[in-house]
py3Dmol code that shows the C-alpha trace and the ligand (Angstrom):
import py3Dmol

protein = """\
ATOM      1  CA  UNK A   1      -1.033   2.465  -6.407  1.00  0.00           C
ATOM      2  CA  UNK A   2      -3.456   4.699  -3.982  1.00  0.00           C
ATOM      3  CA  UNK A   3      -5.511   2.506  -2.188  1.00  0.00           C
ATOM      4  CA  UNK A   4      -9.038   4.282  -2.216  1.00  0.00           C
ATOM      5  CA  UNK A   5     -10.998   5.138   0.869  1.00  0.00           C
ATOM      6  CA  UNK A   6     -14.562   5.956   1.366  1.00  0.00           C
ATOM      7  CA  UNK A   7     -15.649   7.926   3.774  1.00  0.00           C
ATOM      8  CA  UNK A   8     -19.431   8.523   5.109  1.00  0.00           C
ATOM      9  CA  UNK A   9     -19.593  11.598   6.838  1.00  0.00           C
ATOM     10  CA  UNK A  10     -22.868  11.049   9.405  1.00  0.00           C
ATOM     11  CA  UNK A  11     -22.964  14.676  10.305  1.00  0.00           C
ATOM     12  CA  UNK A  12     -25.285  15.667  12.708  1.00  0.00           C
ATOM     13  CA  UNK A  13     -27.275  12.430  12.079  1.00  0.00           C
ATOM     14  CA  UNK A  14     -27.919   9.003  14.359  1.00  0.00           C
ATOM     15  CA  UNK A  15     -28.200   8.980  17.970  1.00  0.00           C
ATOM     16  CA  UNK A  16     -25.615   6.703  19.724  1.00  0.00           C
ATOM     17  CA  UNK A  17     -27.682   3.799  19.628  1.00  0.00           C
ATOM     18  CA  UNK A  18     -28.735   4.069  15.900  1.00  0.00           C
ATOM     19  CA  UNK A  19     -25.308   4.326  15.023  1.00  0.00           C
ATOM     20  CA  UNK A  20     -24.328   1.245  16.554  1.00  0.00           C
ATOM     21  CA  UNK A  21     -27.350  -0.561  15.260  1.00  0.00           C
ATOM     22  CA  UNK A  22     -25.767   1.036  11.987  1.00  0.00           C
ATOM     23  CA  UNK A  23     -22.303   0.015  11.863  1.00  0.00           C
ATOM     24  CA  UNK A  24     -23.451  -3.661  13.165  1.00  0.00           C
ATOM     25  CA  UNK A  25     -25.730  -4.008  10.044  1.00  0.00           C
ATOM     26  CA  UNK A  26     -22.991  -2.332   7.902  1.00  0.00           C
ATOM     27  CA  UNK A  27     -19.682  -3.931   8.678  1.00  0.00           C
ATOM     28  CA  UNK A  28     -20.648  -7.439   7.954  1.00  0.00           C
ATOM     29  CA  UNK A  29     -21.173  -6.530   4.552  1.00  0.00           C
ATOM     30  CA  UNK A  30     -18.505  -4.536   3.968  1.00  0.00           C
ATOM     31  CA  UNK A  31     -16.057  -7.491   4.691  1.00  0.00           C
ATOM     32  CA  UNK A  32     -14.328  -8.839   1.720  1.00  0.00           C
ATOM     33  CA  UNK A  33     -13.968  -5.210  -0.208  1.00  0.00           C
ATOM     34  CA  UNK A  34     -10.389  -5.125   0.938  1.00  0.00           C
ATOM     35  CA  UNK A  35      -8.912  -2.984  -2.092  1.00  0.00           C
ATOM     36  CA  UNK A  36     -10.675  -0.215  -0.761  1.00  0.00           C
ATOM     37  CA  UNK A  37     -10.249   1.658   2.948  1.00  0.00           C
ATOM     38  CA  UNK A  38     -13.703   2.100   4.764  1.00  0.00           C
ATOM     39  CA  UNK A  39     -14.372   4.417   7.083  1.00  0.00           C
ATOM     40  CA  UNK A  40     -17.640   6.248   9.071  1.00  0.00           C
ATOM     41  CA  UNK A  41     -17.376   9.200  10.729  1.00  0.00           C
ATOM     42  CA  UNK A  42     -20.522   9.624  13.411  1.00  0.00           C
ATOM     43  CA  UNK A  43     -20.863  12.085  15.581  1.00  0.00           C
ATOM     44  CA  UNK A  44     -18.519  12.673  18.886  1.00  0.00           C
ATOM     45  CA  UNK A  45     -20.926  11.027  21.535  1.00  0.00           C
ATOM     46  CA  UNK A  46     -21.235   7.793  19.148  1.00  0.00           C
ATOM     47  CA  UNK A  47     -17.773   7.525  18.194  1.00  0.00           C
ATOM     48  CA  UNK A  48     -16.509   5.272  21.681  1.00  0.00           C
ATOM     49  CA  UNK A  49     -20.212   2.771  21.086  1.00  0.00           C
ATOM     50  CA  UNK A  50     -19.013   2.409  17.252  1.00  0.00           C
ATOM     51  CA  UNK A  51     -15.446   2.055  17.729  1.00  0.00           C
ATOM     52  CA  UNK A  52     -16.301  -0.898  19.907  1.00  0.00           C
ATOM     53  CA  UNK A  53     -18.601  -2.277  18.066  1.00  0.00           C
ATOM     54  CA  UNK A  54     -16.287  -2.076  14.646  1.00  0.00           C
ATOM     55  CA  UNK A  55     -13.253  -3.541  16.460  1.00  0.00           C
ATOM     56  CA  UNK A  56     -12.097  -6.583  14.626  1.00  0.00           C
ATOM     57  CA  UNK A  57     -13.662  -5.635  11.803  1.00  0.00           C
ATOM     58  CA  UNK A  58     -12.159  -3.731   8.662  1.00  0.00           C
ATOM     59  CA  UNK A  59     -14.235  -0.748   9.273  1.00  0.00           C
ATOM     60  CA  UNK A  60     -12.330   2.304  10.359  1.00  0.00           C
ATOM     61  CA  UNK A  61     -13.879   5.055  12.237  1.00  0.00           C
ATOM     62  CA  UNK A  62     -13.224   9.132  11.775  1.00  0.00           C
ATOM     63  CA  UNK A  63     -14.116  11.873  13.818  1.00  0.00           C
ATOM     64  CA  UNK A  64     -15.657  14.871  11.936  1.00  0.00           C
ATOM     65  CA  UNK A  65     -14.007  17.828  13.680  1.00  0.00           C
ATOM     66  CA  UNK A  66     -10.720  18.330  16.639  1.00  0.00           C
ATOM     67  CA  UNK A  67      -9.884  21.256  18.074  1.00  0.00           C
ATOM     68  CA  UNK A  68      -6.086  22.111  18.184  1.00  0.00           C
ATOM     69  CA  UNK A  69      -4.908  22.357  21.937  1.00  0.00           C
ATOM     70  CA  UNK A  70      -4.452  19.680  23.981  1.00  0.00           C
ATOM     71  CA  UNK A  71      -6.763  20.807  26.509  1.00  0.00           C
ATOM     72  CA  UNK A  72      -8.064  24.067  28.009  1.00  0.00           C
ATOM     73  CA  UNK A  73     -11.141  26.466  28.320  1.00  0.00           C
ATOM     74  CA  UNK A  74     -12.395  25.603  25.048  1.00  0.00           C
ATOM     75  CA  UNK A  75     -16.419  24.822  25.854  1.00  0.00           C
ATOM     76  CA  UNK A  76     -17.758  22.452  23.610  1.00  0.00           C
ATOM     77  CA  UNK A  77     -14.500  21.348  21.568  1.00  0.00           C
ATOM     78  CA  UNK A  78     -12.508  17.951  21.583  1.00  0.00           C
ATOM     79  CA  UNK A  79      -8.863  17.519  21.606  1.00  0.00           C
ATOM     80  CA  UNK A  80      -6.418  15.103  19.329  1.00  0.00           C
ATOM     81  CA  UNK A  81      -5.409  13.292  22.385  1.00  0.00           C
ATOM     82  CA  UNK A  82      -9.281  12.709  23.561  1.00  0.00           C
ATOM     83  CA  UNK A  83      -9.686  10.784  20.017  1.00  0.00           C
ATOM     84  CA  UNK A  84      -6.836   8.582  20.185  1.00  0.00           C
ATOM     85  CA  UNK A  85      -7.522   5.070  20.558  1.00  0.00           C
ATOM     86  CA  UNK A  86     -11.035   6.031  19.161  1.00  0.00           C
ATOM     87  CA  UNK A  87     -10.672   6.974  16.094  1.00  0.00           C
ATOM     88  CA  UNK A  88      -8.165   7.010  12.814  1.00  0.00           C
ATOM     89  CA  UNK A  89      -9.190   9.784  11.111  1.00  0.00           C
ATOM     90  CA  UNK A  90     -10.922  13.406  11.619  1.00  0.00           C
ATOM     91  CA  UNK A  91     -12.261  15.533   8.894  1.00  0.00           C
ATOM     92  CA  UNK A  92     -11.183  19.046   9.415  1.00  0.00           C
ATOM     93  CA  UNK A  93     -11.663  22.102   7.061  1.00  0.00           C
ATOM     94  CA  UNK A  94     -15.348  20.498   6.445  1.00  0.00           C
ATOM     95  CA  UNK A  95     -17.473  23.389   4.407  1.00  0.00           C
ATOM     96  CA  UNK A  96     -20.014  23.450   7.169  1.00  0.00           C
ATOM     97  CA  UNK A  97     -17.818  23.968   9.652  1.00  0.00           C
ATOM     98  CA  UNK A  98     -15.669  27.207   7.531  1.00  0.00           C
ATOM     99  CA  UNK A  99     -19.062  28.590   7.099  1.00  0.00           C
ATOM    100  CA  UNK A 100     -21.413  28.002  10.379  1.00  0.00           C
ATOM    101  CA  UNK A 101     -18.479  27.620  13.342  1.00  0.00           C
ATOM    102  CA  UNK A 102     -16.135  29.948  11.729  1.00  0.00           C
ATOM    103  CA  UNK A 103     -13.171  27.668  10.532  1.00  0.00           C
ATOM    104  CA  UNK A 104     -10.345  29.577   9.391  1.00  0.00           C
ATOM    105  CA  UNK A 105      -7.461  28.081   6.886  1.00  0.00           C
ATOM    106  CA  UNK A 106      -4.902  28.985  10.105  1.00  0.00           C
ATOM    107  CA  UNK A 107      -7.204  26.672  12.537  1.00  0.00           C
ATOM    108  CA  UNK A 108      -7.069  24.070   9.658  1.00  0.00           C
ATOM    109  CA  UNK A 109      -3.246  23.800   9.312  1.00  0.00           C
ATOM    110  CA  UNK A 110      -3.013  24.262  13.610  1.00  0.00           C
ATOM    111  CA  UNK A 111      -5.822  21.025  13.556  1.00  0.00           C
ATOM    112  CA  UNK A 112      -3.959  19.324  11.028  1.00  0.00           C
ATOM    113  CA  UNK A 113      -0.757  19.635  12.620  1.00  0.00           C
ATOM    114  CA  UNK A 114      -2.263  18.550  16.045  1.00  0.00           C
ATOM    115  CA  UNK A 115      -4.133  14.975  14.790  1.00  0.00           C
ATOM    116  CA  UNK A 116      -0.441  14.859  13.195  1.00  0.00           C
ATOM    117  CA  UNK A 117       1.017  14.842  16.515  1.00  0.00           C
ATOM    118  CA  UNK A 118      -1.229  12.129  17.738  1.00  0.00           C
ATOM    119  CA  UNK A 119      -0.796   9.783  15.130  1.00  0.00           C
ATOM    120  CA  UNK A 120      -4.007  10.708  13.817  1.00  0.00           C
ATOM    121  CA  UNK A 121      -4.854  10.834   9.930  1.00  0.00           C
ATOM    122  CA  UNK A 122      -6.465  14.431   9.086  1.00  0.00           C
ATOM    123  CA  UNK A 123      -9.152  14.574   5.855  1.00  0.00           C
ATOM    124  CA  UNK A 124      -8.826  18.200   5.300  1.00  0.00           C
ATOM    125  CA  UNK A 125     -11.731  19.339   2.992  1.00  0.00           C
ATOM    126  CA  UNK A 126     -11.668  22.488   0.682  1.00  0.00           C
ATOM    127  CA  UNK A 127     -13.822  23.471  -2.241  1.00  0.00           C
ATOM    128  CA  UNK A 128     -15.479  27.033  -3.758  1.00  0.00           C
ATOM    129  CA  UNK A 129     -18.406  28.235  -3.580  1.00  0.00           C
ATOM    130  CA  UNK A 130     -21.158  28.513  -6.399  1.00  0.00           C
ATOM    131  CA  UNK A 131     -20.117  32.351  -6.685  1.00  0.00           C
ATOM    132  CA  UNK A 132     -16.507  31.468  -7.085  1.00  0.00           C
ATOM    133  CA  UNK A 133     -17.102  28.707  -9.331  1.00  0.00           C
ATOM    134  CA  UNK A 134     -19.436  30.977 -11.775  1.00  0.00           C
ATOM    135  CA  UNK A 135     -16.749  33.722 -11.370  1.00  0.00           C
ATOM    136  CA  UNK A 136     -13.647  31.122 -12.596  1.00  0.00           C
ATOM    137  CA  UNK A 137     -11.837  31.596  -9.245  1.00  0.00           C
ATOM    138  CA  UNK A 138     -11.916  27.457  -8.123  1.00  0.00           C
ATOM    139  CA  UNK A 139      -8.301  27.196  -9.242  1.00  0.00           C
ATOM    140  CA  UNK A 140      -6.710  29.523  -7.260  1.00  0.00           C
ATOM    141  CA  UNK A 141      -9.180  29.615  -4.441  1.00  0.00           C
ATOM    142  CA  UNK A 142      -8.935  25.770  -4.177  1.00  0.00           C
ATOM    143  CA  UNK A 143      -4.998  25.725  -4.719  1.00  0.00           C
ATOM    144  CA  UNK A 144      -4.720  28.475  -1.604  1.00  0.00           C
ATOM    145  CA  UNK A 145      -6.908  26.684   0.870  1.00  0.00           C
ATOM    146  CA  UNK A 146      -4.858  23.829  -0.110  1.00  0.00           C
ATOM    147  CA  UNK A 147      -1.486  25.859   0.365  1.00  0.00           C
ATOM    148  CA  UNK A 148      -2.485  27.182   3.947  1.00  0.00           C
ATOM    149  CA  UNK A 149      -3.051  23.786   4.960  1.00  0.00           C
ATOM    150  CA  UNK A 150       0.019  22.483   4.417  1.00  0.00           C
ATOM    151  CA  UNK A 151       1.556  25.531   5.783  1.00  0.00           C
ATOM    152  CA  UNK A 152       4.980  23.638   7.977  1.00  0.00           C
ATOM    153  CA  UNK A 153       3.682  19.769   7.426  1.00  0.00           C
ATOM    154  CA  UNK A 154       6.895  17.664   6.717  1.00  0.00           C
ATOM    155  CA  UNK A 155       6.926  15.631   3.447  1.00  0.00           C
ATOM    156  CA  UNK A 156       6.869  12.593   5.842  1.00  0.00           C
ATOM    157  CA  UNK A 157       3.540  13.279   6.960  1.00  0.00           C
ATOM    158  CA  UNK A 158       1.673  13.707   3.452  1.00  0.00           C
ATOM    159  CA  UNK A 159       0.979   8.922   3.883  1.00  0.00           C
ATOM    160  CA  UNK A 160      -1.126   9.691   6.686  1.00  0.00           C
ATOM    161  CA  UNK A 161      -3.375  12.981   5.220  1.00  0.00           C
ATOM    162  CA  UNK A 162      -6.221  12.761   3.064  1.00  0.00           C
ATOM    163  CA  UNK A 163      -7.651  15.895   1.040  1.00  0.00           C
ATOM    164  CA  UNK A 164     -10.691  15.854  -0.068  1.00  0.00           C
ATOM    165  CA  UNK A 165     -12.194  18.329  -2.374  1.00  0.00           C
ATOM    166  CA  UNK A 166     -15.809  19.475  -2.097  1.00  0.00           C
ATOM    167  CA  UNK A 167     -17.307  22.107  -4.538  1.00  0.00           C
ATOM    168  CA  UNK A 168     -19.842  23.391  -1.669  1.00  0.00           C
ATOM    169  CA  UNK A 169     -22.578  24.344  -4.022  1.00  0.00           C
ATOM    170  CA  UNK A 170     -22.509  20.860  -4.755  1.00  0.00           C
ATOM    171  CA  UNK A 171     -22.713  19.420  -1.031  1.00  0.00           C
ATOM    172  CA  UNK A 172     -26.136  18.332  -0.004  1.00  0.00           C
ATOM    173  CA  UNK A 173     -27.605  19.859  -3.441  1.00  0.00           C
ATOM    174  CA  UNK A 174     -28.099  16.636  -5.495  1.00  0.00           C
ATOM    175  CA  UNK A 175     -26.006  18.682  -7.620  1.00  0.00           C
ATOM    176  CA  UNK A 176     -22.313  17.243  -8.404  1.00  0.00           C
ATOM    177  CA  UNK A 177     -19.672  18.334 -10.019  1.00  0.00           C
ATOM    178  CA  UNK A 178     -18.693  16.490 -13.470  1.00  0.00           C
ATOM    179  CA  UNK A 179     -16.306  13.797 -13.051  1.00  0.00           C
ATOM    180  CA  UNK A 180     -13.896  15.482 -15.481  1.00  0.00           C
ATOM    181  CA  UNK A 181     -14.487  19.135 -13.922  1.00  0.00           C
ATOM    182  CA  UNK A 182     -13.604  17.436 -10.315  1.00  0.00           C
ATOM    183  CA  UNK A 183     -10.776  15.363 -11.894  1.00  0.00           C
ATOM    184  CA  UNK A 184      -9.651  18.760 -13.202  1.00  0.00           C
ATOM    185  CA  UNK A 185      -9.489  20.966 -10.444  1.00  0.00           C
ATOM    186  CA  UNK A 186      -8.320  17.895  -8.078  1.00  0.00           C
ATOM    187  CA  UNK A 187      -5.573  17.545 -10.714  1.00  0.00           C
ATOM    188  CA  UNK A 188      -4.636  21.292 -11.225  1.00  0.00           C
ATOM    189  CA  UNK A 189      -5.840  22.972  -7.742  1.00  0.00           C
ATOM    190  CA  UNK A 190      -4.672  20.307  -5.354  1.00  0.00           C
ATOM    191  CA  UNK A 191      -2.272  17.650  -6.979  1.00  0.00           C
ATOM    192  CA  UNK A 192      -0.216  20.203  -9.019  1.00  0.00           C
ATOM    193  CA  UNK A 193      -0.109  22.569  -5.874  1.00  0.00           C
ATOM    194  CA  UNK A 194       1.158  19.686  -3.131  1.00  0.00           C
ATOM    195  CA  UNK A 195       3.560  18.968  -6.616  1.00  0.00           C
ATOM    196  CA  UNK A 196       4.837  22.250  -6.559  1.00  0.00           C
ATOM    197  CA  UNK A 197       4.990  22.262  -2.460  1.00  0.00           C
ATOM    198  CA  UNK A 198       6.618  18.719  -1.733  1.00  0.00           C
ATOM    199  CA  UNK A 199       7.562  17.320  -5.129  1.00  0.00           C
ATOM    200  CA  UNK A 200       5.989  14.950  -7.848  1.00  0.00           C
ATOM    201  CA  UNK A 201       6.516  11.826  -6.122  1.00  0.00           C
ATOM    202  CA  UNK A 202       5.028  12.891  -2.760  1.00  0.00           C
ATOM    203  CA  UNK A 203       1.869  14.321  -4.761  1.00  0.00           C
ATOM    204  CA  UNK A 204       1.186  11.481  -6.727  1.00  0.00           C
ATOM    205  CA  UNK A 205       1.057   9.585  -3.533  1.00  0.00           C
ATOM    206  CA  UNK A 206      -1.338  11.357  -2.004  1.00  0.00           C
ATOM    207  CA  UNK A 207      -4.612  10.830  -1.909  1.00  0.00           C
ATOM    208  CA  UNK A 208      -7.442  12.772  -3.271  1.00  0.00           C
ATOM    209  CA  UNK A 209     -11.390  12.170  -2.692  1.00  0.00           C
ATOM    210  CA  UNK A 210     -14.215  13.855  -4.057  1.00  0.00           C
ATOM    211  CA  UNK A 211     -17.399  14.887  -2.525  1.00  0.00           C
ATOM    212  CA  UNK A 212     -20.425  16.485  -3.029  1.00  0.00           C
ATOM    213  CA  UNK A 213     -23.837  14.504  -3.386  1.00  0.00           C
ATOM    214  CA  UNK A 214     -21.594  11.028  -4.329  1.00  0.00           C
ATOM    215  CA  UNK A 215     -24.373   8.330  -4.832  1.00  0.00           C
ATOM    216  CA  UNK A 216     -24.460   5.054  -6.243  1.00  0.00           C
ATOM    217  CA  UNK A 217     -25.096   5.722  -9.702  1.00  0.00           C
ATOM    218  CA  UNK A 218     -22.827   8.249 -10.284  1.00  0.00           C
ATOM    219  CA  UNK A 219     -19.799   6.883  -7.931  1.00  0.00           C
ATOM    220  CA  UNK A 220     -18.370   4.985 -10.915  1.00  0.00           C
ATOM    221  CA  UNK A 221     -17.973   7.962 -13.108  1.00  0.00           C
ATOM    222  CA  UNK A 222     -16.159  10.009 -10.270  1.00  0.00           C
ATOM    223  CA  UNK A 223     -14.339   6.738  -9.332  1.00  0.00           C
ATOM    224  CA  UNK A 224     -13.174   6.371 -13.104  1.00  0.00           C
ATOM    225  CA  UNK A 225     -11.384   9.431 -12.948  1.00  0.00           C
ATOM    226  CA  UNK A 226      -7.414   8.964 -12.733  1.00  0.00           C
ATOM    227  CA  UNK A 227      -7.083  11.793  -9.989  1.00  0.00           C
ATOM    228  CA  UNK A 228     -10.008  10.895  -7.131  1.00  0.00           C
ATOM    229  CA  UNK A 229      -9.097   8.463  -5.036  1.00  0.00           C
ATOM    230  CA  UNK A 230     -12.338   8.038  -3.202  1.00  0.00           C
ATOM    231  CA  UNK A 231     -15.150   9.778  -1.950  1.00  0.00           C
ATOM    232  CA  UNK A 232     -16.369  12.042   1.084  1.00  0.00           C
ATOM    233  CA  UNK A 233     -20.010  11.145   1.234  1.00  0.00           C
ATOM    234  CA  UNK A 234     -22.517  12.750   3.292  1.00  0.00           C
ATOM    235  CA  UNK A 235     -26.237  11.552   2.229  1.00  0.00           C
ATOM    236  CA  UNK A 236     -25.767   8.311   0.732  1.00  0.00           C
ATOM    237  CA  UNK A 237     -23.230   7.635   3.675  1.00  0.00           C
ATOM    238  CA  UNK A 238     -26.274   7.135   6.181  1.00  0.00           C
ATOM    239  CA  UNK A 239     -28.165   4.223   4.278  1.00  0.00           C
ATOM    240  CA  UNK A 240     -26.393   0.726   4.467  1.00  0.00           C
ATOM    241  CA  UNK A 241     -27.386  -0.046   1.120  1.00  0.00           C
ATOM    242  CA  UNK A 242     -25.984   2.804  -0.376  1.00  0.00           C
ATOM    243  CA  UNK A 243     -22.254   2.739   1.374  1.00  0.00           C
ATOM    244  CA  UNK A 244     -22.000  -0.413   0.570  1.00  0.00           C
ATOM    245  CA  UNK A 245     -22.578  -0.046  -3.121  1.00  0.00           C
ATOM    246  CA  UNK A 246     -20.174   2.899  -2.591  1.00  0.00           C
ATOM    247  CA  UNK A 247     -17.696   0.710  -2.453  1.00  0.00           C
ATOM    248  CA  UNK A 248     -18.066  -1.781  -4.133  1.00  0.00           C
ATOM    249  CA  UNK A 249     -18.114   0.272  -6.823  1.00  0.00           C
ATOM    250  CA  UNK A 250     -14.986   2.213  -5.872  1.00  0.00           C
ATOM    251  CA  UNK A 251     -13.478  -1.194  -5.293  1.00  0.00           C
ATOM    252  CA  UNK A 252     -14.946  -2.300  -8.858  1.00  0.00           C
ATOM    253  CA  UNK A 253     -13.073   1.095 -10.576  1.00  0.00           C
ATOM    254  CA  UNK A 254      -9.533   1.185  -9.040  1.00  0.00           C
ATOM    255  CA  UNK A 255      -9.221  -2.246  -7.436  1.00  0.00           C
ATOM    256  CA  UNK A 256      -7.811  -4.255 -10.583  1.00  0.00           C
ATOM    257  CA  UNK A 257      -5.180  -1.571 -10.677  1.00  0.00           C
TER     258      UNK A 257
END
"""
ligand_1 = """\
9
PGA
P -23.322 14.976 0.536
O -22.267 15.564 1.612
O -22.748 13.673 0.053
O -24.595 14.814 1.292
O -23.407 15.990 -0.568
C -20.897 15.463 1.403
C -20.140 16.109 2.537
O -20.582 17.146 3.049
O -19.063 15.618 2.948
"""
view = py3Dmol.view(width=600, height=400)
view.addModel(protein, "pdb")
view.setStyle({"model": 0}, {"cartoon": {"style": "trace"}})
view.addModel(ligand_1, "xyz")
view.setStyle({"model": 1}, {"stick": {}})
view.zoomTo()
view.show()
C-alpha cells in the first residue's frame, strides 16, 4: 500500500510570522489523519519558525526549491546541507521555477541527487504545457522529463522520492485535469516509464501526486484514481480549512486500503 501525502505548496505566500500563526492553527487539526503524510512547504525564511513550531506534531515540512552544490558563489540559492534538520522534503522541477528561474531537467536530476545525499526526500514535479497537451505530446514529453530525472538514481533511493505530475496549464487556472486523463498520463508517462527504468515492483511503489488547482470538491475524484497517490496543492494549500479537508478526504479515498 502507498501511503498518500499531501502537500501545500505556500509559494511566494505568508510572511514568517503568518506562517507560524498558520501551521499553529493547522496542525492541531490535522492530528488523527494518520493514513495520510502531511506536509507544508513555506517559503525559505519561514521554514526554521515552522519547523519549530510543527515539532512534535505529525506535520512535516518541505522546502520548495535547493540548489545542487554544497556551498559556493551561488547568490541567492540554498544548499541540501543548509535544509537538513529543517526540513524533509523539497520540491524541485516545480513549473514556475523551469519557466521563470530557468530550471533545466540536468539541474533537476543534479538537485535530486544532492537532497539524496542528505537524506532529504525530493518531490520532483513535471507536466506539459497547454500547447503540448493540445498538440498530443504529454506522453512523451512527460515520460522524458521523468527519464532525465532519474538519470543515475539507484533503485534504493526511489522510497524516499516523490513525483508529482502537474499539467501547467492547469496550475493556478481553476482549470484541472480530469481524474482519468491525470490517472492516465501518471499511469503511462510516469509509472510505466520508472517500470521500464527500475522494474515493476519499484514503480508500483512509488508514489505519484497530482496537482494543478486540487480543491476540496474535486480532491475525491483525483484521490479515487488507482494511480495518484496524493496531491501537490498550491491555492487551496494556504487556507486551513481547505488543507484540512484535503486530507481528510485523501485519507477518506485510500485510507481503508
Ligand atoms: P494550484 O498550484 O493548486 O494553485 O494550482 C499547484 C502547484 O503549483 O503546485
Amino acid at each position: 500500500m502507498r501511503t498518500p501525502i499531501i502537500a501545500g505548496n505556500w509559494k511566494m505566500y505568508k510572511t514568517p510570522a503568518e506562517a507560524v500563526a498558520f501551521v499553529k492553527e493547522l496542525a492541531p487539526r490535522l492530528a488523527g489523519f494518520d493514513a495520510a503524510e502531511r506536509v507544508v512547504c513555506p517559503p525559505y525564511v519561514a521554514i526554521p519558525g515552522v519547523a519549530e513550531a510543527l515539532k512534535g506534531t505529525p506535520v512535516k515540512v518541505g522546502a520548495q526549491n535547493v540548489h545542487w552544490e554544497k556551498q559556493g558563489a551561488f547568490t541567492g540559492q540554498v544548499s541540501a546541507p543548509m535544509l537538513q534538520g529543517l526540513v524533509e522534503y523539497c520540491i524541485i522541477g516545480h513549473s514556475e521555477v523551469r519557466q521563470y528561474l530557468g530550471e533545466t531537467d540536468e539541474m533537476i536530476n543534479n538537485k535530486a541527487k544532492a537532497l539524496l545525499a542528505h537524506g532529504l526526500k525530493p518531490i520532483i514535479a513535471v507536466g506539459e504545457s497547454l500547447s503540448q497537451n493540445e498538440a498530443g505530446e504529454t506522453e512523451a514529453f512527460v515520460g522524458a522529463q521523468v527519464q532525465a530525472a532519474f538519470t543515475d538514481i539507484p533503485v534504493e533511493a526511489l522510497a524516499n522520492i516523490v513525483v508529482a505530475y502537474e499539467p501547467i496549464w492547469a496550475i493556478g487556472t481553476g482549470k484541472s485535469a480530469s481524474p482519468e486523463q491525470a490517472n492516465a498520463i501518471i499511469k503511462r508517462a510516469i509509472r510505466d516509464v520508472l517500470a521500464d527504468l527500475y522494474g515493476q515492483d519499484a514503480a508500483q511503489a512509488m508514489r505519484i501526486q497530482y496537482g494543478g488547482s486540487v480543491k476540496p470538491d474535486n480532491m475525491l475524484a483525483f484521490m479515487s484514481q488507482p494511480d495518484i497517490d496524493g496531491a501537490l496543492v498550491g491555492g487551496a494549500a494556504l487556507k486551513v480549512n481547505d488543507f484540512v479537508k484535503l486530507v481528510e478526504l485523501a485519507v477518506e479515498a485510500k485510507g481503508a486500503r
